[in-house]
Chimera marker file (.cmm) of the C-alpha trace (Angstrom):
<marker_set name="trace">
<marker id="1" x="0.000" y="0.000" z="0.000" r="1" g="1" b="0" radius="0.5"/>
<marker id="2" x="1.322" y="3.571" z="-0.431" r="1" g="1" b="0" radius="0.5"/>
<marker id="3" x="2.819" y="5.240" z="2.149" r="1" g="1" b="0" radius="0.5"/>
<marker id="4" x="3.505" y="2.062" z="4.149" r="1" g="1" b="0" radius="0.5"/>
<marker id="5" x="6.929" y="1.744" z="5.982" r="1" g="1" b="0" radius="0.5"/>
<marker id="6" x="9.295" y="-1.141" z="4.473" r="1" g="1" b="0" radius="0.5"/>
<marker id="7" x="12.062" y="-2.970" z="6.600" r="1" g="1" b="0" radius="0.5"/>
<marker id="8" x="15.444" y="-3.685" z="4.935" r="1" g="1" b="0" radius="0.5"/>
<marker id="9" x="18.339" y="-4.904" z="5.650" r="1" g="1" b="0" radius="0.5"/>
<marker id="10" x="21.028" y="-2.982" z="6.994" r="1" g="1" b="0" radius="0.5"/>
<marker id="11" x="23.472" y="-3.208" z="4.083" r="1" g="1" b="0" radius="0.5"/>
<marker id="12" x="21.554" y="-3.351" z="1.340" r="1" g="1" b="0" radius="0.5"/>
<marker id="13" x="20.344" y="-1.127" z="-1.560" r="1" g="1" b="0" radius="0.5"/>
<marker id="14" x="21.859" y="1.447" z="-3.250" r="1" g="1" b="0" radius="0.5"/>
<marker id="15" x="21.378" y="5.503" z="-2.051" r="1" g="1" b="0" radius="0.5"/>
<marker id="16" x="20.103" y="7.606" z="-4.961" r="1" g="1" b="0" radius="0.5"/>
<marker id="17" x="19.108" y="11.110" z="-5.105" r="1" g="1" b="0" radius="0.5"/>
<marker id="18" x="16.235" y="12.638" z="-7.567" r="1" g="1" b="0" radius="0.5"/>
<marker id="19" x="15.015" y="15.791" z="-7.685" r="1" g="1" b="0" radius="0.5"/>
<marker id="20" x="16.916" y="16.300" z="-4.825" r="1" g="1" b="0" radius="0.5"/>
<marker id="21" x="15.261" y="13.604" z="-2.379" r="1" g="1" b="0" radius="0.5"/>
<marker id="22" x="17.219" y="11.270" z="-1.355" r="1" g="1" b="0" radius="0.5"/>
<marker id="23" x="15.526" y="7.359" z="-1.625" r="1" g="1" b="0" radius="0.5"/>
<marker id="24" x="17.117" y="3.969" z="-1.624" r="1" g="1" b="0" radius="0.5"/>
<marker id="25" x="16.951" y="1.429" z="-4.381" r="1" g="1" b="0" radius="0.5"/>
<marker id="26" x="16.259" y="-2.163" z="-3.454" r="1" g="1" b="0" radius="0.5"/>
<marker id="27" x="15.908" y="-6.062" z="-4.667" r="1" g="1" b="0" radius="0.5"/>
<marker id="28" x="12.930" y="-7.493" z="-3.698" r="1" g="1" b="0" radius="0.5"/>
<marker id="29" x="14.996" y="-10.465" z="-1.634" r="1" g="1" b="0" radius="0.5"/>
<marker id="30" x="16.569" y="-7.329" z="0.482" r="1" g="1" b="0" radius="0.5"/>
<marker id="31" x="12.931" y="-6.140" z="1.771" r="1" g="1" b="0" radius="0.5"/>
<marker id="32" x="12.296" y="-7.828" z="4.884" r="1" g="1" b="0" radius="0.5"/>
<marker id="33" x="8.823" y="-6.831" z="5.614" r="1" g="1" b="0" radius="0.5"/>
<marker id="34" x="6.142" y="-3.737" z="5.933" r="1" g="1" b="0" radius="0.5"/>
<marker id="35" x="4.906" y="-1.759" z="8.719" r="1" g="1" b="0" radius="0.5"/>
<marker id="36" x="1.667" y="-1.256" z="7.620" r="1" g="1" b="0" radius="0.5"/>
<marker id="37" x="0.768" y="1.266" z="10.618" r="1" g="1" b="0" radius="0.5"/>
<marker id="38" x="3.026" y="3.398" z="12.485" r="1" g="1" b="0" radius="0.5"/>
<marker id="39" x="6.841" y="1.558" z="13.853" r="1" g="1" b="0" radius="0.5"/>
<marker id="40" x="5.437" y="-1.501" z="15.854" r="1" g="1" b="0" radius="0.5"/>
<marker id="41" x="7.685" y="-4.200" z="15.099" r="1" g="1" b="0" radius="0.5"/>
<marker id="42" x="5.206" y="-6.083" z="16.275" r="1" g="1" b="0" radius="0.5"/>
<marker id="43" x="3.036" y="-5.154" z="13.447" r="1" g="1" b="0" radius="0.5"/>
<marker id="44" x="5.445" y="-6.059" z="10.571" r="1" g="1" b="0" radius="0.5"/>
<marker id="45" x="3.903" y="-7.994" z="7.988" r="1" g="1" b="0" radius="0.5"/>
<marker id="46" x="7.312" y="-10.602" z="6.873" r="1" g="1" b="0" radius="0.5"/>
<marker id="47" x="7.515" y="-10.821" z="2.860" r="1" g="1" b="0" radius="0.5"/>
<marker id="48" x="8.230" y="-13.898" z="1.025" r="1" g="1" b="0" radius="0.5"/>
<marker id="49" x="9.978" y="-16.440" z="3.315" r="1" g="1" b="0" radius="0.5"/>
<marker id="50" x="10.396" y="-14.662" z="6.108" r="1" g="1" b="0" radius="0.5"/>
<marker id="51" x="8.910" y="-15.125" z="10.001" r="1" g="1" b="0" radius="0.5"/>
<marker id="52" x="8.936" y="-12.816" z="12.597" r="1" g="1" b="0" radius="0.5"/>
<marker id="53" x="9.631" y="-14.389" z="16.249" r="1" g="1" b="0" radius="0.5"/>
<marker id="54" x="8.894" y="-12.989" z="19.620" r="1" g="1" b="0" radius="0.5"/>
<marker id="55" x="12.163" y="-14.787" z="21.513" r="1" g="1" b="0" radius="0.5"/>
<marker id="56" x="12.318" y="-16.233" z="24.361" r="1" g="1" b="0" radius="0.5"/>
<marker id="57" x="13.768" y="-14.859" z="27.440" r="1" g="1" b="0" radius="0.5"/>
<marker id="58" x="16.903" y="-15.481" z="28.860" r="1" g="1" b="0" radius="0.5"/>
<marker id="59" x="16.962" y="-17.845" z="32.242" r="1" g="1" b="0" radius="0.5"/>
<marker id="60" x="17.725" y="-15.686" z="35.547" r="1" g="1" b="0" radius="0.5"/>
<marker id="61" x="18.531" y="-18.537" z="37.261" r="1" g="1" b="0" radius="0.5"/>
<marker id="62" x="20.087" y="-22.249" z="36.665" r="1" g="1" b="0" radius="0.5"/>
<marker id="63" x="17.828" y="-25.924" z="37.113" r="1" g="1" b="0" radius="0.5"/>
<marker id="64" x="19.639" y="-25.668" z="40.174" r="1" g="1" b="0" radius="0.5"/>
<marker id="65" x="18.394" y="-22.309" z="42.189" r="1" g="1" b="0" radius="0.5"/>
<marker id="66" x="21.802" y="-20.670" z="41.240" r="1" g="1" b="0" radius="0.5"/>
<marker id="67" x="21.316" y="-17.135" z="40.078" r="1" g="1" b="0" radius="0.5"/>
<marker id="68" x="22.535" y="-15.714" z="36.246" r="1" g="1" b="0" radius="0.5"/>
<marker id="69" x="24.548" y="-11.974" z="35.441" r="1" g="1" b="0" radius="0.5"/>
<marker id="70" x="22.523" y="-10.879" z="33.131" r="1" g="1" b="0" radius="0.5"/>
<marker id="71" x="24.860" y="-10.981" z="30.616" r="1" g="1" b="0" radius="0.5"/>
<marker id="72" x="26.303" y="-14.434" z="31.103" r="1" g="1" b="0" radius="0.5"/>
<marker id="73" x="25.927" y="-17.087" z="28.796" r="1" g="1" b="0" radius="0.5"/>
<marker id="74" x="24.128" y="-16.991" z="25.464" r="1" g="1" b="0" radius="0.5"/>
<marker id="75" x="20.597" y="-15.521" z="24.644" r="1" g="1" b="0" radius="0.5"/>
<marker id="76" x="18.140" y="-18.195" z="23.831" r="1" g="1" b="0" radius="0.5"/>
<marker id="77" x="17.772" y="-19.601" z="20.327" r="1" g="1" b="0" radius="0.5"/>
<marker id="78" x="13.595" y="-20.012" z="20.215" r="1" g="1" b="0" radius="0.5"/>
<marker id="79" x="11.052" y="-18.248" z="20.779" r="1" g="1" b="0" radius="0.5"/>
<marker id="80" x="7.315" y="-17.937" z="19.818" r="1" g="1" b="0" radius="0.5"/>
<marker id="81" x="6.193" y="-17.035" z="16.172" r="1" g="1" b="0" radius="0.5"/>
<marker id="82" x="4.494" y="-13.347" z="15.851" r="1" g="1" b="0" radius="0.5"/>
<marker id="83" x="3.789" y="-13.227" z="12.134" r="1" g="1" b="0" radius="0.5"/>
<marker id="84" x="4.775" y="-15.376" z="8.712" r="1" g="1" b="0" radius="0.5"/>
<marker id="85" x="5.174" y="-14.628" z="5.074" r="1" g="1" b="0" radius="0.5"/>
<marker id="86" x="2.951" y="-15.732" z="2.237" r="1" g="1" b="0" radius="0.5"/>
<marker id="87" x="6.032" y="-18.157" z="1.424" r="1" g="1" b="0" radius="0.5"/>
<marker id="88" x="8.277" y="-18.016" z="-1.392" r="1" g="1" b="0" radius="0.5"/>
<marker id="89" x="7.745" y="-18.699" z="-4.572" r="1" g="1" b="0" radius="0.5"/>
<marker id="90" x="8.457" y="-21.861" z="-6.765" r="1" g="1" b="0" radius="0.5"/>
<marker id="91" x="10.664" y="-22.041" z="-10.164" r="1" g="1" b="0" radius="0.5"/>
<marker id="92" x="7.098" y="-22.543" z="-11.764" r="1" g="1" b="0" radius="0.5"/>
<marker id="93" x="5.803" y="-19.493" z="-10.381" r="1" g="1" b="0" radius="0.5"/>
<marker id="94" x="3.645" y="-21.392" z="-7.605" r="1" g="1" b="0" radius="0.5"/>
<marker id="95" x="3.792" y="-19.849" z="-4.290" r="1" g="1" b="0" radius="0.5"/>
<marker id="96" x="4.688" y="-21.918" z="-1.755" r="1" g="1" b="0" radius="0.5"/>
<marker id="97" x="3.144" y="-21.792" z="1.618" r="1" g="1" b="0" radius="0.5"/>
<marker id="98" x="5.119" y="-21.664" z="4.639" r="1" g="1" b="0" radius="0.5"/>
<marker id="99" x="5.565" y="-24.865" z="6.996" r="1" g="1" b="0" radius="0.5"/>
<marker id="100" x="5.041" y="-22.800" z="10.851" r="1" g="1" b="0" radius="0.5"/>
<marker id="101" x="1.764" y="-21.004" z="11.642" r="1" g="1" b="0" radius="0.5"/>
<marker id="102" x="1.402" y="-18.293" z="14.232" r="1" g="1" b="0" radius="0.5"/>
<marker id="103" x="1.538" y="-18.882" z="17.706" r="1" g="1" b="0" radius="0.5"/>
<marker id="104" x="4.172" y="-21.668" z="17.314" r="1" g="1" b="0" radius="0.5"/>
<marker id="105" x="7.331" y="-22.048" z="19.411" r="1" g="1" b="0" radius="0.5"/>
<marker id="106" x="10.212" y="-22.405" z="17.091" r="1" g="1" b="0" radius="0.5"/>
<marker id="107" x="13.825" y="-22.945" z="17.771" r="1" g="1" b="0" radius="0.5"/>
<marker id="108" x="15.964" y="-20.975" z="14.769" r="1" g="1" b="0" radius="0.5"/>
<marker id="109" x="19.775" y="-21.198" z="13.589" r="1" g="1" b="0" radius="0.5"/>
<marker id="110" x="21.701" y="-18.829" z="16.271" r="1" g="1" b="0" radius="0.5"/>
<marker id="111" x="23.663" y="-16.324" z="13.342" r="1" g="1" b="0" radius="0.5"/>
<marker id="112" x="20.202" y="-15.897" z="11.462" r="1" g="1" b="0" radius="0.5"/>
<marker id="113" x="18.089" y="-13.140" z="10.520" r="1" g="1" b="0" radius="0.5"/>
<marker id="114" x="17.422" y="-9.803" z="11.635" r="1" g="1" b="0" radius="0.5"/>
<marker id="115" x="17.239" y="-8.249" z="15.220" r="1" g="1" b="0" radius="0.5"/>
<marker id="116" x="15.094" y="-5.458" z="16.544" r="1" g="1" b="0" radius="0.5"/>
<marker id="117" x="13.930" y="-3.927" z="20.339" r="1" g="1" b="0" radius="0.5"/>
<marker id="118" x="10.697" y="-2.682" z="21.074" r="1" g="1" b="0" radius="0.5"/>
<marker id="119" x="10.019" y="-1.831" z="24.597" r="1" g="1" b="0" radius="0.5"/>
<marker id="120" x="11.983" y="-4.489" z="26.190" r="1" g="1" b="0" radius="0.5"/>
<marker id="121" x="10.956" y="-7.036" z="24.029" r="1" g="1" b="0" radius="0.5"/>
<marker id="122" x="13.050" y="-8.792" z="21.336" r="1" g="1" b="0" radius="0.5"/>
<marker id="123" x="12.194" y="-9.916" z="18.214" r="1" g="1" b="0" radius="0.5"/>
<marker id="124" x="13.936" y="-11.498" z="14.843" r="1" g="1" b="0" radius="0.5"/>
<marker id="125" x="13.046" y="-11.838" z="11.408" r="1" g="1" b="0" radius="0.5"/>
<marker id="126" x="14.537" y="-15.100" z="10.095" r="1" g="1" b="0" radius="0.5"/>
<marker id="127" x="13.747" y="-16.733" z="6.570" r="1" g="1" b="0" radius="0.5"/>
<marker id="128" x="11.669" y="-20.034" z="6.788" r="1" g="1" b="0" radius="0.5"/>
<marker id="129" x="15.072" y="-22.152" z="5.924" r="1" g="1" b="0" radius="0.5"/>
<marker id="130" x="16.414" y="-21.086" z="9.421" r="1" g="1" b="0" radius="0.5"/>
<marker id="131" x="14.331" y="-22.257" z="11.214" r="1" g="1" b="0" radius="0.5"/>
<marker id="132" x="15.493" y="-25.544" z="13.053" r="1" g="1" b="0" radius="0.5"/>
<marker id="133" x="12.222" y="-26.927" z="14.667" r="1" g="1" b="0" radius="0.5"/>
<marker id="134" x="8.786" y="-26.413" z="15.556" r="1" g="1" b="0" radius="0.5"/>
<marker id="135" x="8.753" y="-27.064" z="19.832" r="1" g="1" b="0" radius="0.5"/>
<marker id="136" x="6.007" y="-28.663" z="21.146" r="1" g="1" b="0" radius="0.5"/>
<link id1="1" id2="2" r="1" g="1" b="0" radius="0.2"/>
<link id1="2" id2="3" r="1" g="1" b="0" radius="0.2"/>
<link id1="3" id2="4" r="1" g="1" b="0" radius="0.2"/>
<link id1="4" id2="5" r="1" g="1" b="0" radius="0.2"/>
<link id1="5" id2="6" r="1" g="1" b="0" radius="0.2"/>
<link id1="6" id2="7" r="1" g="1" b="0" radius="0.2"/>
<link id1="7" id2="8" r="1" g="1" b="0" radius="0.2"/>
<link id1="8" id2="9" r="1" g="1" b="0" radius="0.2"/>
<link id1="9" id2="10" r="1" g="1" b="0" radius="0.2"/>
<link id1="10" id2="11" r="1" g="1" b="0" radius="0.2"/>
<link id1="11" id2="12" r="1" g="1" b="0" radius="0.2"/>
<link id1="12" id2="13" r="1" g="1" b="0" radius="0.2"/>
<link id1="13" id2="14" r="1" g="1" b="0" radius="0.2"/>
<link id1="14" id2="15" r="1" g="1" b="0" radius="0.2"/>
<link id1="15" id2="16" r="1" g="1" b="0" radius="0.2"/>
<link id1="16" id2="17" r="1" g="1" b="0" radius="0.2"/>
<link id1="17" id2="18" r="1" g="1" b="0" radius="0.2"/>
<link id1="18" id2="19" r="1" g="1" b="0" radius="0.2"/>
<link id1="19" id2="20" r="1" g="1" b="0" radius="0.2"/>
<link id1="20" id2="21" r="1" g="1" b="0" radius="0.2"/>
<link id1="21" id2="22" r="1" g="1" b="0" radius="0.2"/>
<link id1="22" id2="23" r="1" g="1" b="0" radius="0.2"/>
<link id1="23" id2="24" r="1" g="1" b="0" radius="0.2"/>
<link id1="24" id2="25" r="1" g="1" b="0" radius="0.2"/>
<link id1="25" id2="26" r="1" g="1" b="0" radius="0.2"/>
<link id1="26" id2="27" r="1" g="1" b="0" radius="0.2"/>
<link id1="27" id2="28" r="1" g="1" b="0" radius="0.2"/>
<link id1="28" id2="29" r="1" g="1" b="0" radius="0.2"/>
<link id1="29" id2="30" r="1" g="1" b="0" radius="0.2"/>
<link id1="30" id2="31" r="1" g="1" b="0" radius="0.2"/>
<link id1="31" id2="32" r="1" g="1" b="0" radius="0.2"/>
<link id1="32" id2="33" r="1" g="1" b="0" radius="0.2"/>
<link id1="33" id2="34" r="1" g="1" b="0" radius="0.2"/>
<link id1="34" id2="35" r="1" g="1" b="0" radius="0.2"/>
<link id1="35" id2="36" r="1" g="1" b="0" radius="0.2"/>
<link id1="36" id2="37" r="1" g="1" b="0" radius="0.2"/>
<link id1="37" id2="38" r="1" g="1" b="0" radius="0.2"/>
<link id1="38" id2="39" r="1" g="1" b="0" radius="0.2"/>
<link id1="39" id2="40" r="1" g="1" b="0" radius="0.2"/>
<link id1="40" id2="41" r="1" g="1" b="0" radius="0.2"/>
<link id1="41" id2="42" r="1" g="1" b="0" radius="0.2"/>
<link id1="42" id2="43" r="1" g="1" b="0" radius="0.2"/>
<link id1="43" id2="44" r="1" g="1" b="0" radius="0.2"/>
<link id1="44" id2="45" r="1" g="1" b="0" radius="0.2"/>
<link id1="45" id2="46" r="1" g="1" b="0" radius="0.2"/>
<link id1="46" id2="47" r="1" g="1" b="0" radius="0.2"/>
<link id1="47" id2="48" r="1" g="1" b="0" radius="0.2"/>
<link id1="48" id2="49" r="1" g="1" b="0" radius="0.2"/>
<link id1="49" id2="50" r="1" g="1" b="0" radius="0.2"/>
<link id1="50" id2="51" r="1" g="1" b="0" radius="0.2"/>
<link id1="51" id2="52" r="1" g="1" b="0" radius="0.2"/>
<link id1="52" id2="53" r="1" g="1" b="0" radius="0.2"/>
<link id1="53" id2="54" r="1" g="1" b="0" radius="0.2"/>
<link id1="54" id2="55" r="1" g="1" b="0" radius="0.2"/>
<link id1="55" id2="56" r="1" g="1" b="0" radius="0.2"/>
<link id1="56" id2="57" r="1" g="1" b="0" radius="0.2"/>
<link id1="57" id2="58" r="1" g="1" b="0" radius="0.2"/>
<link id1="58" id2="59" r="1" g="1" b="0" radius="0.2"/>
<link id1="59" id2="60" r="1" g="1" b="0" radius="0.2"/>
<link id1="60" id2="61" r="1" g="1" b="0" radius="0.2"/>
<link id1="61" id2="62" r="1" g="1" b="0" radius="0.2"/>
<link id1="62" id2="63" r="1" g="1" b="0" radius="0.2"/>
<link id1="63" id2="64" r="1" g="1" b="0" radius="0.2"/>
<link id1="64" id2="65" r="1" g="1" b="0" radius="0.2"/>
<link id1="65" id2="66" r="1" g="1" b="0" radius="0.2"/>
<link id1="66" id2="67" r="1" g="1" b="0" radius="0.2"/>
<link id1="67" id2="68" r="1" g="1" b="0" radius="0.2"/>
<link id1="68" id2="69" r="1" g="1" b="0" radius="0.2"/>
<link id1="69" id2="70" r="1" g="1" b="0" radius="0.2"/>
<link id1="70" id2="71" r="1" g="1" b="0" radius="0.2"/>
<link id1="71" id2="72" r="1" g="1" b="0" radius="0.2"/>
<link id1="72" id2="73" r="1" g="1" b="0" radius="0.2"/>
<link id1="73" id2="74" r="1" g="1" b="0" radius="0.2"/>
<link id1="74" id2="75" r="1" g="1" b="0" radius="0.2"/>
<link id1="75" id2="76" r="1" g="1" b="0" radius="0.2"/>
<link id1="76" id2="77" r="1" g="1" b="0" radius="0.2"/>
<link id1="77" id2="78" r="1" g="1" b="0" radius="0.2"/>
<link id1="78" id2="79" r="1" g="1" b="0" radius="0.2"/>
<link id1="79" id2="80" r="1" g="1" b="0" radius="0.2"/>
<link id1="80" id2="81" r="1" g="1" b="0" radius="0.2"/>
<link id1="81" id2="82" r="1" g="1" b="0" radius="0.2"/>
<link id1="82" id2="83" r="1" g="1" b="0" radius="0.2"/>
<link id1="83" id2="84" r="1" g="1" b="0" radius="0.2"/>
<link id1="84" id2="85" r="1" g="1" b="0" radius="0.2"/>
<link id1="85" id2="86" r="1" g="1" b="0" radius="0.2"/>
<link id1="86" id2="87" r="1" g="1" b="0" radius="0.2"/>
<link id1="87" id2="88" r="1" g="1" b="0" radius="0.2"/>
<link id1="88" id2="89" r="1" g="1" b="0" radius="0.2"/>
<link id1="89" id2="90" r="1" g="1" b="0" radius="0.2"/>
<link id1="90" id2="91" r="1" g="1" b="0" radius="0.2"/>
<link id1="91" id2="92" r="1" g="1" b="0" radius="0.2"/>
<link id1="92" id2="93" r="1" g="1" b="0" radius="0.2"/>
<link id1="93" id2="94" r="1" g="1" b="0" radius="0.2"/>
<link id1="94" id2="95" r="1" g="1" b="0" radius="0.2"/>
<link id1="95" id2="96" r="1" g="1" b="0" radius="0.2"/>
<link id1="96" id2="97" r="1" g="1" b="0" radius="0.2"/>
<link id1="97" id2="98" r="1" g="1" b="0" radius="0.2"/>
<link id1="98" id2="99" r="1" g="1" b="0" radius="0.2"/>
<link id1="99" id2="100" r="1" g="1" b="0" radius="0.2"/>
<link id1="100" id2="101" r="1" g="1" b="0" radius="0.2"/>
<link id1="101" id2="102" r="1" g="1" b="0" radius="0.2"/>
<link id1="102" id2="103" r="1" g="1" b="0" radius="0.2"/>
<link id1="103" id2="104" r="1" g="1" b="0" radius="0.2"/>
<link id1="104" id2="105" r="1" g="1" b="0" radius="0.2"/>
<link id1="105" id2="106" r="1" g="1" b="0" radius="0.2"/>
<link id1="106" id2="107" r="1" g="1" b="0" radius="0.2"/>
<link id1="107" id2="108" r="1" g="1" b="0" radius="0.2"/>
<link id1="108" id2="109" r="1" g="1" b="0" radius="0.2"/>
<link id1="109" id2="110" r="1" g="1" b="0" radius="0.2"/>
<link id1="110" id2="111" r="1" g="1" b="0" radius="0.2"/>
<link id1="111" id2="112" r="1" g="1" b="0" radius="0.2"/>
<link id1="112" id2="113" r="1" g="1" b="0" radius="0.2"/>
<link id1="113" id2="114" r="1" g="1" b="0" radius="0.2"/>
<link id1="114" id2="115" r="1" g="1" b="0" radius="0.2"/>
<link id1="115" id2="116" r="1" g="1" b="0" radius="0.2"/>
<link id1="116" id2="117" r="1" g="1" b="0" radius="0.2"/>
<link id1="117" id2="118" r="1" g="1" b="0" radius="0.2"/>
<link id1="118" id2="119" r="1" g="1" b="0" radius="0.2"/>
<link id1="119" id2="120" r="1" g="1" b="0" radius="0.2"/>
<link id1="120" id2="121" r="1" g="1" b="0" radius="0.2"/>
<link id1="121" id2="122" r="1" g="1" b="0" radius="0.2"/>
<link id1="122" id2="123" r="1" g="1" b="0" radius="0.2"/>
<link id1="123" id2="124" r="1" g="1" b="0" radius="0.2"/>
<link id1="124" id2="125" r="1" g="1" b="0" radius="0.2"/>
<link id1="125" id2="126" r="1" g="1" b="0" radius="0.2"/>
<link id1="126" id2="127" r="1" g="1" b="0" radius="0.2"/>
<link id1="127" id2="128" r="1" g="1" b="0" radius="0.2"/>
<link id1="128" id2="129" r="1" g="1" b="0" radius="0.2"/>
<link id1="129" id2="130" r="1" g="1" b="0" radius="0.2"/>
<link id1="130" id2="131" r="1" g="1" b="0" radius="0.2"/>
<link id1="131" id2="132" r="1" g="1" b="0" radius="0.2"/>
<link id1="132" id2="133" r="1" g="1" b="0" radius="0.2"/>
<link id1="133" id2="134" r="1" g="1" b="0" radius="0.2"/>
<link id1="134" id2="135" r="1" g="1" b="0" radius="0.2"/>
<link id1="135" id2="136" r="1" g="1" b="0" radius="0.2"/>
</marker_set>
């Protein structure tokens, strides 16, 4: 729709000016999603491939009682899926629907995707392909 907001990422696209605005060209496989209302993460709509996860929060404590610095150890790798794409499309031109569905906890590859804050929460945009397994 005109006037939405798209999300890209970081490095791609070219910077071009025209009649002196500036605007960024981009490949369709470089637009992660659209904000169709305001900057809610939250409310991005993933293109293609792509699913947006709510993750999980990181354990304050062990099994054990013992309690966790908040920044030791690694940030989980799962969390609980926000929003999908309409999948990608086949070399015949079929689109191909994506194998998660909202509300699903997922576990994804840990070096995938995208990451954004809103309010304290975390979120990541990963392509259907990283994702590792649906957690029952």
């Amino acid at each position: 729709m005109s006037g939405d907001r798209v999300v890209y990422s970081k490095y791609a696209g070219t910077d071009v000016q025209v009649a002196g605005d500036e605007h960024v060209l981009l490949k369709e496989e470089d637009v992660i999603g659209v904000l169709p209302s305001g900057d809610k993460i939250s409310t991005m709509k993933p293109l293609g491939d792509r699913v947006l996860i709510k993750c999980a929060e990181a354990e304050k404590k062990t099994a054990g009682g013992v309690l966790l610095a908040s920044d030791s150890g690694d940030k989980p790798n799962f969390g609980t899926v926000v929003a999908v794409g309409e999948g990608k499309k086949a070399e015949d031109g079929a689109q191909v629907k994506p194998n998660v569905a909202v509300g699903a906890t997922v576990m994804y590859s840990k070096y995938s995707g995208t990451e954004y804050e809103e309010e304290d929460v975390q979120y990541i945009v990963v392509r259907e392909s990283d994702i590792l397994a649906a957690l029952a």
